[in-house]
C-alpha positions as CSV (number, residue, x, y, z in Angstrom):
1,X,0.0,0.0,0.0
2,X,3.1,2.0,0.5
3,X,4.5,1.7,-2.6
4,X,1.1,2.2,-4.5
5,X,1.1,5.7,-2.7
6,X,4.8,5.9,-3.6
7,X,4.2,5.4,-7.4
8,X,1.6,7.7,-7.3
9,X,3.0,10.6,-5.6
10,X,6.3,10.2,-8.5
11,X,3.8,10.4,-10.9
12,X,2.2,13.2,-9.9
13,X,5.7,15.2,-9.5
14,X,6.8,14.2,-12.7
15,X,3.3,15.5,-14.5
16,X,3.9,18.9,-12.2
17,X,7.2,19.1,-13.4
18,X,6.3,18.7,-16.8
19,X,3.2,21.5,-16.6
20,X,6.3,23.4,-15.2
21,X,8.4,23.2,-17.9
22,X,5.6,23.7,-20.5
23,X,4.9,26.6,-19.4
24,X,8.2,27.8,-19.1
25,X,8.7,26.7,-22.8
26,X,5.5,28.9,-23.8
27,X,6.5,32.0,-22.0
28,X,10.1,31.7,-23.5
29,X,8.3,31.6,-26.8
30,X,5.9,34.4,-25.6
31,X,9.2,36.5,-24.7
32,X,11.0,35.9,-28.1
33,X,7.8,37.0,-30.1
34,X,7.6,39.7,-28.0
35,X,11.4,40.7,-28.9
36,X,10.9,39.9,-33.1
37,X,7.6,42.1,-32.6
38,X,10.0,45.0,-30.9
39,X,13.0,44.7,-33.4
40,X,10.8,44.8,-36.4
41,X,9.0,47.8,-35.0
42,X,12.5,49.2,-34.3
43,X,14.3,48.7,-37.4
44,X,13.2,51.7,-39.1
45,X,16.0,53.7,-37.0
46,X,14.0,56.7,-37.5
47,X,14.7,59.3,-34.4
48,X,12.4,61.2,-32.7
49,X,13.1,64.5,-34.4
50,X,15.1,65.8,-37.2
51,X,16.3,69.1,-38.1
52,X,14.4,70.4,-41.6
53,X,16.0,72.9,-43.9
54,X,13.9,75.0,-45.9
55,X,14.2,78.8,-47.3
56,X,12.7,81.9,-46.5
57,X,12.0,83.9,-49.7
58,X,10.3,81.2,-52.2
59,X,6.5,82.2,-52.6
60,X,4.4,80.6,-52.2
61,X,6.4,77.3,-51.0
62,X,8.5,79.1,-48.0
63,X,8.2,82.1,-46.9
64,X,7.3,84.8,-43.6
65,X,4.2,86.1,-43.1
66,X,3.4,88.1,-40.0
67,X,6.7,86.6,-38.2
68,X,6.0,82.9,-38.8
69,X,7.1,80.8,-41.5
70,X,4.4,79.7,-43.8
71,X,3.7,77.9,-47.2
72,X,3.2,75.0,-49.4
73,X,6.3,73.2,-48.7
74,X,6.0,74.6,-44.7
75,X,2.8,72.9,-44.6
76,X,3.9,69.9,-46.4
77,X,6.4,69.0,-44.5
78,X,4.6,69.5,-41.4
79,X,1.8,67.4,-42.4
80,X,4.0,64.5,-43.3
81,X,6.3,64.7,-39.7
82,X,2.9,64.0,-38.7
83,X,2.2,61.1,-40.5
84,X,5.5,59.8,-40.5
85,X,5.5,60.4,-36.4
86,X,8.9,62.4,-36.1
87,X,9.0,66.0,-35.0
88,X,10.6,68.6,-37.0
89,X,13.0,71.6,-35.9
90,X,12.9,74.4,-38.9
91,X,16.5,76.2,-39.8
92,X,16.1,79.0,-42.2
93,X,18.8,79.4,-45.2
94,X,20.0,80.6,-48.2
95,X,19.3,78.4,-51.1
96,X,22.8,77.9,-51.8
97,X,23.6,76.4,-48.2
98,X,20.9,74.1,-47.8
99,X,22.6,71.2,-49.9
100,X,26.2,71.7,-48.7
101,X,24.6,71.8,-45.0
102,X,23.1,68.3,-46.1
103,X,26.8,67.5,-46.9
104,X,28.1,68.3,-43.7
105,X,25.2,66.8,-41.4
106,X,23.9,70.2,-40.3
107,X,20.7,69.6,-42.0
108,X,18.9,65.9,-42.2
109,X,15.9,66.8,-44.6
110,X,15.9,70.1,-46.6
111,X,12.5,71.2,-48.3
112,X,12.8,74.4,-50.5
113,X,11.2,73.7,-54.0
114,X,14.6,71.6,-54.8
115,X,14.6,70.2,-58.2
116,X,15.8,66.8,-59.0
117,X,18.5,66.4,-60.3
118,X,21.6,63.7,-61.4
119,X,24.1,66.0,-60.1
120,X,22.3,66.8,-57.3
121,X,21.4,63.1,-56.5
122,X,25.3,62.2,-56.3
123,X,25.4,64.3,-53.3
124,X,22.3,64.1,-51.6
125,X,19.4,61.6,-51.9
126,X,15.6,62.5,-53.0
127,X,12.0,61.8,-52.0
128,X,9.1,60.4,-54.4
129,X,8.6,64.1,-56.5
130,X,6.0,66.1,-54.7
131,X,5.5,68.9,-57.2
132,X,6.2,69.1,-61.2
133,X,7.8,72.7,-61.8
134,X,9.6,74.3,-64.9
135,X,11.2,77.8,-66.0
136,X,9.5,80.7,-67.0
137,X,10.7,84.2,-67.8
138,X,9.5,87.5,-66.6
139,X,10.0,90.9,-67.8
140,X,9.0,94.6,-67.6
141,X,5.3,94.2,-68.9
142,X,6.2,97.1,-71.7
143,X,9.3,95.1,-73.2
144,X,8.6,94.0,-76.7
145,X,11.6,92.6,-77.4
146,X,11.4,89.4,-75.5
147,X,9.1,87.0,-76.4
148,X,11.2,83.8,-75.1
149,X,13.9,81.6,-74.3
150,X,16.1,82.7,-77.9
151,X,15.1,86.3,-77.1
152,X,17.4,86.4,-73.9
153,X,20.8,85.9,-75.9
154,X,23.5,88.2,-74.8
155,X,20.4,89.7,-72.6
156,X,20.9,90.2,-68.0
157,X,19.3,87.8,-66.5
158,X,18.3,87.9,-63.4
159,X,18.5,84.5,-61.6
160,X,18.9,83.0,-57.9
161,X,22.4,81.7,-56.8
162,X,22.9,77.7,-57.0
163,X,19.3,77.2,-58.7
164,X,19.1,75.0,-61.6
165,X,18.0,77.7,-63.8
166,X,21.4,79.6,-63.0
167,X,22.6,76.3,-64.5
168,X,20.3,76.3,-67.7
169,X,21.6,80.0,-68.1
170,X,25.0,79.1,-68.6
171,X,24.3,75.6,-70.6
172,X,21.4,77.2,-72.9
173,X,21.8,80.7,-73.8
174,X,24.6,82.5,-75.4
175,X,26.3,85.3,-74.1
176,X,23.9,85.7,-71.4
177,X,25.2,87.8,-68.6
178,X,23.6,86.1,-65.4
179,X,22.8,87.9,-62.5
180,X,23.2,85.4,-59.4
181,X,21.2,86.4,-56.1
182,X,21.0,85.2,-52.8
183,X,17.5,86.6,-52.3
184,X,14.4,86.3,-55.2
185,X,13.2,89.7,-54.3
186,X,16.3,91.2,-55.1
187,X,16.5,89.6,-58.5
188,X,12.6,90.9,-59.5
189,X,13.6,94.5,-58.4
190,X,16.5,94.0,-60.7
191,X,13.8,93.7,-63.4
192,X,12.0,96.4,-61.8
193,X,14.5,98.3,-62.1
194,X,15.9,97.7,-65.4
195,X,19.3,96.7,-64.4
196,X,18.5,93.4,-65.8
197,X,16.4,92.4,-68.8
198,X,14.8,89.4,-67.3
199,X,14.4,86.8,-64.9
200,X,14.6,82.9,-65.3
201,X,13.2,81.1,-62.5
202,X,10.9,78.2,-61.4
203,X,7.6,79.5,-62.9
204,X,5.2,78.8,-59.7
205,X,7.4,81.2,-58.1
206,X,7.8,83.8,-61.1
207,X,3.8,83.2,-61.5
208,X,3.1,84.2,-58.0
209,X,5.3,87.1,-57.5
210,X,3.8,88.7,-60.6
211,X,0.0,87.7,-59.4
212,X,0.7,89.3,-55.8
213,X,3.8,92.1,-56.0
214,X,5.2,92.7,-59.5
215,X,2.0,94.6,-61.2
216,X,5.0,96.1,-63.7
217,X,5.8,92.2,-64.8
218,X,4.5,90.1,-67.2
219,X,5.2,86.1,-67.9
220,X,6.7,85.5,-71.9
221,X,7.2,82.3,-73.4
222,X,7.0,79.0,-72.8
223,X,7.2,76.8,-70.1
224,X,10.8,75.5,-69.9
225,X,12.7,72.1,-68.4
226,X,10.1,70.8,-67.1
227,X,11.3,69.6,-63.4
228,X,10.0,67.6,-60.4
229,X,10.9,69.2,-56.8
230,X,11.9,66.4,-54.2
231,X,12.7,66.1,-50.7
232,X,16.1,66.3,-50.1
233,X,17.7,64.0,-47.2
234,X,21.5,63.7,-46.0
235,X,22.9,60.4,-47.4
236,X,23.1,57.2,-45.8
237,X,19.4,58.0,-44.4
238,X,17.4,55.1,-46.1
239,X,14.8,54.9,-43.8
240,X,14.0,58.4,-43.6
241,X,14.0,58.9,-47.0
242,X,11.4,55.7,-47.1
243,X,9.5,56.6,-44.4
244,X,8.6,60.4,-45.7
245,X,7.7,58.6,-49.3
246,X,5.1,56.8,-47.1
247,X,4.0,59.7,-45.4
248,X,3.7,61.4,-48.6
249,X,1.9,58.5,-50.2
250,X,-0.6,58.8,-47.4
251,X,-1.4,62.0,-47.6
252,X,-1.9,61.4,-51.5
253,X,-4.3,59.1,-51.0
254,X,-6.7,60.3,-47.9
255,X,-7.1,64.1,-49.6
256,X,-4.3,66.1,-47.4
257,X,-2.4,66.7,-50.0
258,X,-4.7,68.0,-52.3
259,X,-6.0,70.2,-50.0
260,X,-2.5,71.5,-49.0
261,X,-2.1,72.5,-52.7
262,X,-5.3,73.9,-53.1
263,X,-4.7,76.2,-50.1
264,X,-1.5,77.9,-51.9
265,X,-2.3,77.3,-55.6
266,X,-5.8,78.1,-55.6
267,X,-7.2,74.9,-57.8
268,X,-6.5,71.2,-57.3
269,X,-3.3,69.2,-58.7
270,X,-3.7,68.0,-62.3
């Protein structure tokens, strides 16, 4: 009777201990999921904020407006930080600093109507395009003698310094005399004022100056190298640059972006 008791008390401690170590088993497998779940969720690398570039004279993607910086591209960018789930600390710059701050890690994203470009592209890397662009010329609204892009040879023109049309100047038009400028307003007044016979810039920005401040300029010709504008992000930053495509996507998709555009532009993208 003893050893009846005996066999069944071992049995019973060996099904314990094998409940025990069941268990054990599960909530190591429990654990690991646990960890996969957490280092998938952490692979993206993104950080909790990043420091965005942009400029502070492009109308109507950048610019200040009763002592706050406001615009298409402002707006944009804030919208996707949002989506994306990063915050954002804004640096104002020239034009011609944002990339080579890129460069030099002082900037991680830079949004200032930057066209894509291959050269560009060696030295930074790009977003999904968020806006299709182009040249366009403006001058005095009484010139005659311009009429478009083979009108400006051997002509001043007005430009903005380390802008791709500064670079369509020099690779397009003979014996143009470019007139670089850190600030856009400078280069209108220098229509304005006749010291140059034109300028040659992205035509949304050309457009809107003319519709809002230069009631003396008109807009001739055509609409020239056509040109996407893309986020521009640091190299090396993979994730970032895919995680604001997906933000961008997003906002694509439920309306935001449309509406964003509609607020600056005054109609709907095409």
């Amino acid at each position: 009777m003893i050893r009846k008791k005996f066999k069944i008390s071992a049995l019973l401690l060996l099904f314990s201990l094998f409940i025990l170590l069941a268990a054990c088993g599960s909530g190591g497998d429990a654990e690991t999921s646990g960890n996969s779940e957490g280092d998938s969720k952490g692979s993206s690398n993104l950080k909790d904020s990043y420091t965005v570039a942009t400029d502070s004279s492009f109308v109507p993607f950048e610019f200040k407006k009763d002592g706050e910086y406001v615009g298409f591209d402002i707006d944009l960018i804030n919208a996707i930080a949002d989506e994306a789930g990063f915050d954002i600390n804004l640096e104002v710059t020239n034009f011609d600093g944002i990339i080579p701050g890129l460069q030099t890690g002082s900037f991680d994203i830079a949004i200032a109507g930057i066209s894509i470009t291959d050269e560009r592209a060696k030295k930074i890397d790009y977003s999904e395009p968020y806006y299709k662009s182009g040249l366009a010329i403006g001058v005095q609204k009484d010139n005659s003698d311009i009429k478009g892009i083979e009108d400006l040879e051997g002509k001043t023109i007005a430009t903005r310094l380390g802008s791709t049309s500064s670079a369509y100047i020099d690779e397009n038009i003979e014996n143009a005399d470019p007139n670089q400028y850190e600030q856009l307003d400078q280069a209108y007044l220098a229509v304005e004022n006749g010291s140059a016979d034109a300028i040659l810039y992205d035509a949304p920005n050309v457009n809107y100056y003319i519709k809002t401040a230069g009631d003396n300029l008109k807009v001739v010709g055509d609409l020239y190298q056509a040109e996407d504008y893309g986020i521009a992000v640091s190299k090396g930053n993979e994730d970032l640059v895919t995680a604001i495509d997906d933000a961008l996507a997003t906002l694509k998709e439920n309306g935001k972006y449309d509406e964003i555009y509609e607020k600056w532009f005054g109609e709907k993208p095409e």
